[in-house]
Each structure stands twice: as C-alpha cells, then as structure tokens.
C-alpha positions in Angstrom: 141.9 33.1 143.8 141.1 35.7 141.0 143.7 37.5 139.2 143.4 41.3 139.6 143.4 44.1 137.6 145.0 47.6 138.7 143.2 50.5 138.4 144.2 53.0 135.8 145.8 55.3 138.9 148.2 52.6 140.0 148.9 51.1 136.7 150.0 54.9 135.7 152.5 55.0 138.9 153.6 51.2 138.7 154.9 52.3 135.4 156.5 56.2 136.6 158.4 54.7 139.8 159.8 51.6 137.1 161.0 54.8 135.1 162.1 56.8 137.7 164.3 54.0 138.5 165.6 52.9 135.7 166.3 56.8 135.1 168.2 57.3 138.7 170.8 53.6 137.9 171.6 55.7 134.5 172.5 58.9 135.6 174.2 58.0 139.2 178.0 59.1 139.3 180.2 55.8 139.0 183.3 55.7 140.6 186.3 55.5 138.6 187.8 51.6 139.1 184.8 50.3 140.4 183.1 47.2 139.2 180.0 49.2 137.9 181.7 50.6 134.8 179.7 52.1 131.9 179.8 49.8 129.3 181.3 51.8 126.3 178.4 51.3 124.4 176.2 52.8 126.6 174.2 56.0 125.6 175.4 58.0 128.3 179.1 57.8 127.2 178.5 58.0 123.6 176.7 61.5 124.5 179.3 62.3 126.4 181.8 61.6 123.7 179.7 64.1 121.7 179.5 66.6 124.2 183.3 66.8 124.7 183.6 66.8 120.5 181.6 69.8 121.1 183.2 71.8 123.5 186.8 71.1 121.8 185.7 73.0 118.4 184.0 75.8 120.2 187.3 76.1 122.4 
C-alpha cells in the first residue's frame, strides 16, 4: 500500500489543531498543589514574573 500525501487544506489544519492544542495545555489554570506544576522555567511564569515587576513600580 502506497504512502499518501495530504492535500495542502488538511496539511494546513493538521498543523492549526496541533497548535491549538499545544496553545490550550499552556494557558489552562493549574491548580495550586497539583501534580501538573509549571516548571519554573517555563515561559508562562517567567512572563508572569515580569508582569507582576510591572505592576509593583507603577503601584
């Protein structure tokens, strides 16, 4: 059996639904104590780091 190819369409929306995904396990809310911590290197809690540097000096 032949290997084949997607056409450009699904290709395009193979690749937005990985995104989308990968987008949605970033920005869900994570419960405080559970095993699913935010690693502290992770972009979403060095930006929040900033943000909060942010507010405090406009406070």
């Amino acid at each position: 059996m032949g290997v084949t190819r997607l056409k450009r369409k699904d290709r395009k929306n193979k690749t937005v639904s990985r995104l989308e995904v990968q987008f949605l396990k970033l920005g869900r809310n994570l419960e405080i104590g559970s095993r699913s911590k935010e690693s502290a290197k992770s972009q979403i809690v060095k930006n929040n780091e900033v943000l909060a540097k942010i507010e405090a000096q406009a406070k």
